[in-house]
C-alpha positions as CSV (number, residue, x, y, z in Angstrom):
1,X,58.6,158.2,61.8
2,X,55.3,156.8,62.3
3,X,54.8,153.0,63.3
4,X,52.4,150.6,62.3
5,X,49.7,150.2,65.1
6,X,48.1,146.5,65.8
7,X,45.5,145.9,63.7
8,X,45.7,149.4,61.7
9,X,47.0,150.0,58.3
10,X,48.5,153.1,57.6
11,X,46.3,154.2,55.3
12,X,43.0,153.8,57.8
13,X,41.5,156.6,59.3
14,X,42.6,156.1,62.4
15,X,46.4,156.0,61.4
16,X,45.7,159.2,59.3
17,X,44.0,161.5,62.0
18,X,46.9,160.3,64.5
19,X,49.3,161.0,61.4
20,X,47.2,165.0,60.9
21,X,47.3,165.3,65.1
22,X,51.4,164.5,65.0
23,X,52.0,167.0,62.1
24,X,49.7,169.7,63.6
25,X,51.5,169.6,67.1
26,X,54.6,170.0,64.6
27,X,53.7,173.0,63.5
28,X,52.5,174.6,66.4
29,X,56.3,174.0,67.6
30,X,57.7,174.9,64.8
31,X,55.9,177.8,65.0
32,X,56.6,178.5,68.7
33,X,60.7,178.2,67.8
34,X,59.6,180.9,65.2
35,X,58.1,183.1,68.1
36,X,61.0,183.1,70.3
37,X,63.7,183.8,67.3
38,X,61.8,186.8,66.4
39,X,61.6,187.6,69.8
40,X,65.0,187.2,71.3
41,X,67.1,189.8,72.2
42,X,64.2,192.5,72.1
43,X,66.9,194.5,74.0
44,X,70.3,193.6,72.2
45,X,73.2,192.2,74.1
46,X,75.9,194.1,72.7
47,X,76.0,197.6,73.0
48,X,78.0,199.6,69.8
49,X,79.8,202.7,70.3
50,X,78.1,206.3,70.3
51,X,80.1,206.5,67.4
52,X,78.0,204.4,64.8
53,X,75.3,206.1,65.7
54,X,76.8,209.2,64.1
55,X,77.5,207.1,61.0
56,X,74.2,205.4,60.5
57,X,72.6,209.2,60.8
58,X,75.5,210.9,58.7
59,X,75.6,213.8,61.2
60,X,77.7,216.4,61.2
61,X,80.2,217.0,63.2
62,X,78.2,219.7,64.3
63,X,75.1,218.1,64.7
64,X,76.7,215.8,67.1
65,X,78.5,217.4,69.8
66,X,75.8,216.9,72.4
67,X,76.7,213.3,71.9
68,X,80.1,213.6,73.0
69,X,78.4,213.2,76.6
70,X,77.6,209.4,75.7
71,X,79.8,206.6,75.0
72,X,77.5,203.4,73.5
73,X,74.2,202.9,72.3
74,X,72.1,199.7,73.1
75,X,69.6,199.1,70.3
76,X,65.9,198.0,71.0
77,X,63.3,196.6,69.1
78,X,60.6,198.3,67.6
79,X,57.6,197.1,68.1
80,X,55.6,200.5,69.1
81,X,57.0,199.6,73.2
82,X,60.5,200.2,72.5
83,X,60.1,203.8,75.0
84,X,58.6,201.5,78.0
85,X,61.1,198.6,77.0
86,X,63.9,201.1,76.9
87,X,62.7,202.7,80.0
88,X,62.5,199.3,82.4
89,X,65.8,198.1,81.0
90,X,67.6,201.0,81.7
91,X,66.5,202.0,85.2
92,X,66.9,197.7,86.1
93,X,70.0,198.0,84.5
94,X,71.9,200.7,86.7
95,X,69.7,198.9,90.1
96,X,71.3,195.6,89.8
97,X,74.5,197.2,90.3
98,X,73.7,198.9,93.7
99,X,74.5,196.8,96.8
100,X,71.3,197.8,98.7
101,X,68.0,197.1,97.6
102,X,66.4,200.5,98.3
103,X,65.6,201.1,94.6
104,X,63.8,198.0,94.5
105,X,61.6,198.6,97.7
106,X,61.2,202.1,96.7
107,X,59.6,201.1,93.3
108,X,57.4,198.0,94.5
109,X,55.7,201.4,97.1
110,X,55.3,203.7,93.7
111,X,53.4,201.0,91.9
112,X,51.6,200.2,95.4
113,X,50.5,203.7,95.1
114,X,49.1,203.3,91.4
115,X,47.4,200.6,93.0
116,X,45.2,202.7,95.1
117,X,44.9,205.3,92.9
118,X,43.4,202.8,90.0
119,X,40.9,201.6,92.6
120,X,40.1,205.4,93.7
121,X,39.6,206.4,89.7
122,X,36.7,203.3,89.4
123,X,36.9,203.4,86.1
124,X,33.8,201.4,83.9
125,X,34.7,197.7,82.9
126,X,32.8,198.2,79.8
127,X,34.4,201.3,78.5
128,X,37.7,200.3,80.0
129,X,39.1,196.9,78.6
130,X,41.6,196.2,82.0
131,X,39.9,195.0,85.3
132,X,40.6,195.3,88.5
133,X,41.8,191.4,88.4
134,X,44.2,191.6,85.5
135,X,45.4,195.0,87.4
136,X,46.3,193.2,90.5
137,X,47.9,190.2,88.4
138,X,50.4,192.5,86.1
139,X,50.8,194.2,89.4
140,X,51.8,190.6,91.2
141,X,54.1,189.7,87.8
142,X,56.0,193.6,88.2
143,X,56.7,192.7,91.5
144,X,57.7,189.2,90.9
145,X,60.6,191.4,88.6
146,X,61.5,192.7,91.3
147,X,62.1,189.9,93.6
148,X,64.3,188.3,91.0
149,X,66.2,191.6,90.9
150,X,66.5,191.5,94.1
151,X,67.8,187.2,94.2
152,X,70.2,188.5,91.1
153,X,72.0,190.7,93.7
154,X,71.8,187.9,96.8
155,X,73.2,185.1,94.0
156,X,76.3,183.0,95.9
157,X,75.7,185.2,99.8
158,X,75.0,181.6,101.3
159,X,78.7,180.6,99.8
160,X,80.1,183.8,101.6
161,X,80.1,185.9,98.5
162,X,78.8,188.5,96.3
163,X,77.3,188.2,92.7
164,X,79.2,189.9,90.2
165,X,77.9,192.5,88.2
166,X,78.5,190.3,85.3
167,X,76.2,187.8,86.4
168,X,73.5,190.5,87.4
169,X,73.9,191.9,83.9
170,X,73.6,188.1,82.0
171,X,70.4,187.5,84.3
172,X,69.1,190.6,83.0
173,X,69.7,190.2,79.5
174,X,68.5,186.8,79.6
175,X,65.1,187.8,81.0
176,X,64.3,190.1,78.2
177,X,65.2,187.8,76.0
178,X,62.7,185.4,76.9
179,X,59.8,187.8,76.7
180,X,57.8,186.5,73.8
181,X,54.4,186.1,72.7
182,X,54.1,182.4,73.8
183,X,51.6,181.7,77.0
184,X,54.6,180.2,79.5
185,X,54.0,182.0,82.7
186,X,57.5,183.0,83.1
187,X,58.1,183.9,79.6
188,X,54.8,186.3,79.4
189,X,55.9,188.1,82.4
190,X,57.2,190.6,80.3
191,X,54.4,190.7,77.8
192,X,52.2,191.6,80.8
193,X,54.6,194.3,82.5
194,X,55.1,196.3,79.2
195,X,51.0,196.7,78.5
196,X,49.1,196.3,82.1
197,X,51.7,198.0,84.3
198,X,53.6,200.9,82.9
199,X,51.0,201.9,80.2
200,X,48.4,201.6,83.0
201,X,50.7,203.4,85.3
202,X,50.8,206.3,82.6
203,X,47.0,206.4,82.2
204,X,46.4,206.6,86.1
205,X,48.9,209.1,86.7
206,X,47.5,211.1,83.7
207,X,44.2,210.8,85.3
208,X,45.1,211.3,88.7
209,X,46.4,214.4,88.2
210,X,43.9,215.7,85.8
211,X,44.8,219.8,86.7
212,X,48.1,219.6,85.9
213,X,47.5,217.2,82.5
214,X,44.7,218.5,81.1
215,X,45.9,222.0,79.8
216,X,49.0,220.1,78.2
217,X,46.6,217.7,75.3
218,X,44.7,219.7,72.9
219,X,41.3,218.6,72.0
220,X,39.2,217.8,75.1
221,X,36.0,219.4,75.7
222,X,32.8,218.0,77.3
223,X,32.3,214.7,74.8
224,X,36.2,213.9,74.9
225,X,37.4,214.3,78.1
226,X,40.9,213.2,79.8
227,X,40.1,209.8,80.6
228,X,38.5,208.9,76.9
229,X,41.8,210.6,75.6
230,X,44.0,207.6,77.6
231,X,41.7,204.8,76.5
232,X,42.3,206.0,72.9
233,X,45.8,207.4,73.1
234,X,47.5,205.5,76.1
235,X,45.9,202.3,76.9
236,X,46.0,200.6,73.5
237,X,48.8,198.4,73.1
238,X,51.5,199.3,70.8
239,X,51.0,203.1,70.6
240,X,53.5,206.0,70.4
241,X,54.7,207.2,73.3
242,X,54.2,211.4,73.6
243,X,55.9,214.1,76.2
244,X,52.7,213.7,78.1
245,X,52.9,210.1,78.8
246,X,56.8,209.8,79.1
247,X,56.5,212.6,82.2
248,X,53.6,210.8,83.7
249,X,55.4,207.3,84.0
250,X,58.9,209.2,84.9
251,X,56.6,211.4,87.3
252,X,54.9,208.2,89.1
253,X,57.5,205.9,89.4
254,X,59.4,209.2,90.7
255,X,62.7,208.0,87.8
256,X,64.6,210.8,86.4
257,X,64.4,210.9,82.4
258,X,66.6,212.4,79.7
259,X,65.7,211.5,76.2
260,X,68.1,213.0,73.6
261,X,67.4,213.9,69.7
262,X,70.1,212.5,67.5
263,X,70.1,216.1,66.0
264,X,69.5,217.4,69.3
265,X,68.2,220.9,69.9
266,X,66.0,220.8,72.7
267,X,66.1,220.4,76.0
268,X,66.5,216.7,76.8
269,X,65.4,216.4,80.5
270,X,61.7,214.9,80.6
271,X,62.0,214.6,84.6
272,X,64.2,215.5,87.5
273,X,64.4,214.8,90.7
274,X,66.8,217.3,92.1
275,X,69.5,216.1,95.3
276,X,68.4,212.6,94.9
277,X,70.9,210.2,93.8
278,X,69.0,207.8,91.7
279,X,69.1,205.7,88.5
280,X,68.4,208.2,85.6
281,X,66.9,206.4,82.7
282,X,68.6,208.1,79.3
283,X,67.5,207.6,75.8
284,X,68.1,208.4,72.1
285,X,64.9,209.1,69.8
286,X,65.3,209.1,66.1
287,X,62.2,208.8,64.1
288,X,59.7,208.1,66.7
289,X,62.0,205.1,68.0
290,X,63.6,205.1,71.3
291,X,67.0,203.4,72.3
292,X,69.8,203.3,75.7
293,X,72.4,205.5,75.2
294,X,75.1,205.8,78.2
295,X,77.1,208.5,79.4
296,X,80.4,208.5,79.3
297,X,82.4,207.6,83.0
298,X,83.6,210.7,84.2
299,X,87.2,210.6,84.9
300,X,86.8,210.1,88.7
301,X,85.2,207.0,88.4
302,X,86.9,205.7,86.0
303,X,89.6,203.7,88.0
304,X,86.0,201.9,89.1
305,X,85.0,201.7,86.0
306,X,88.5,199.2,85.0
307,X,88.1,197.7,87.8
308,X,84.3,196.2,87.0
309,X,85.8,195.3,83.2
310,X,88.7,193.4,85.0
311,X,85.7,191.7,87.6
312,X,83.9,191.0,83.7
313,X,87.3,189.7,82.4
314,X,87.8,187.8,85.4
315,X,84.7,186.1,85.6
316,X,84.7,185.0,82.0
317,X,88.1,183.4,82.4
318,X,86.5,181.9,85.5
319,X,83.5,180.3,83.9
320,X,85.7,179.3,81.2
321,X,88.4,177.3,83.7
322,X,85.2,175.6,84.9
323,X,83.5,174.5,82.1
324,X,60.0,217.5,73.9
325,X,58.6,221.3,73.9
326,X,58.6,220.0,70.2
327,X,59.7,217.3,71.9
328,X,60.2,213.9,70.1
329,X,57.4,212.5,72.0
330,X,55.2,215.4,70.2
331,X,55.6,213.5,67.1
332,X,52.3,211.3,66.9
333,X,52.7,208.9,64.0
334,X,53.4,205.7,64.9
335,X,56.9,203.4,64.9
């Protein structure tokens, strides 16, 4: 409720401009709360069994059997980044349940690599609409991920003891959940990984290994070469994801890949890394949208499997007490 300034009436210009400034900043907030409801949870919290996803595609029982290897389904946003949001998510996921922090380290060197590569490639400013500044500044906010992946994990050592995969998981969660299109620094952290980091990392990889990608996109000759093809195709934000870009980021960042078709019928693994024992990112596509799907425990893990719902169960009470071939990425429309 406005109040009546010395020696201004409420119906002077004065008192009406502060009266238009106060309901503008209003609306900008409101508008701001808007944002962030739209935006939350652009990786949902809850995962649902494999099983719904069989009922909200009325397959048959025959059309599902390859999904008998999975257990729950964690639905994403689309927005036309759902495959790089999927991707991140899932590999983070499975790394803030590893002790060590090799994954991290290892990761931080790949992009350190893209790094060097993107300076070798000295691609033209004006044709190109990234420089090397806002390169080395999504760079600096991918690593500053990683260093809160890495705090996550070290959560409570000072007390003498562990953080709980629970914990790891709710950091996690919460962290998507605040990317959003607002301009807070730590909020657009995400905003900037999704679009300068692992499109970029697609487009140098792409680039940087010209021989190998250039017989696999139809189209290029002398006028429209490789590079024009990623600053229409790749770099844009919010475009589909093909086979070609999918096995460049798996390929540079050196993460295994398995995308499965909810009818199936092709071979699902985009990437492989054979004898290395590393996170494997694993998707579902259905109509050029990409989602987390999770395999199911096999049975000699799953006494360790309990025993990290009981840690869940116990923490909870705690807190409680206390308080493509024709692959789908050959499909080119958009999401």
């Amino acid at each position: 409720m406005l109040r009546r300034a010395r020696g201004v009436s409420l119906d002077s210009p004065a008192m009406f401009n502060s009266w238009r400034a106060e309901e503008a900043l209003q609306r900008k907030e409101q508008i701001r709360r808007k944002e962030r409801a739209i935006c939350s949870e652009h990786v949902k919290h809850q995962t649902h069994p494999i099983t719904e996803v069989r009922r909200h595609h009325k397959l048959a029982s025959d059309e599902a059997n390859h999904l008998d290897a999975y257990s729950e389904c964690r639905s994403v946003i689309g927005d036309g980044e759902c495959f790089y949001r999927s991707f991140i998510f899932s590999y983070l996921e499975q790394v803030i349940d590893r002790q060590d922090t090799y994954e991290e380290h290892r990761l931080l060197q790949a992009v350190d690599m893209v790094n060097l590569h993107f300076a070798a490639l000295r691609w033209n400013e004006s044709e190109f609409r990234w420089n090397e500044p806002e390169f080395s500044r999504s760079s600096r906010a991918f690593k500053n991920l990683m260093e809160k992946v890495m705090r996550w994990k070290s959560h409570g050592r000072w007390k003498g003891m562990e953080s709980t995969s629970s914990y790891r998981k709710e950091e996690l969660l919460e962290f998507f959940s605040e990317y959003d299109t607002t301009q807070d620094s730590e909020k657009n952290t995400l905003e900037v990984i999704f679009p300068f980091v692992l499109i970029l990392v697609v487009a140098v990889e792409i680039c940087w290994h010209d021989e190998v990608c250039e017989p696999l996109i139809p189209g290029l000759s002398g006028n429209y070469n490789l590079k024009d093809w990623c600053f229409q195709r790749v770099t844009p934000a919010r475009r589909f994801t093909d086979h070609v870009m999918m096995v460049a980021l798996a390929r540079a960042l050196e993460i295994p890949l398995r995308v499965e078709r909810v009818r199936g019928g092709y071979d699902p693994d985009i990437y492989t890394v054979p004898g290395v024992p590393r996170p494997r990112v694993t998707l579902l596509y259905s109509a050029n949208h990409y989602e987390i799907i999770y395999p199911r425990v096999p049975p000699a893990e799953s006494s360790s499997h309990q025993a990290s719902q009981i840690e869940h169960a116990a923490d909870e009470g705690s807190s409680q007490q206390t308080s493509q071939r024709e692959h789908p990425g050959d499909e080119s429309s958009s999401e």
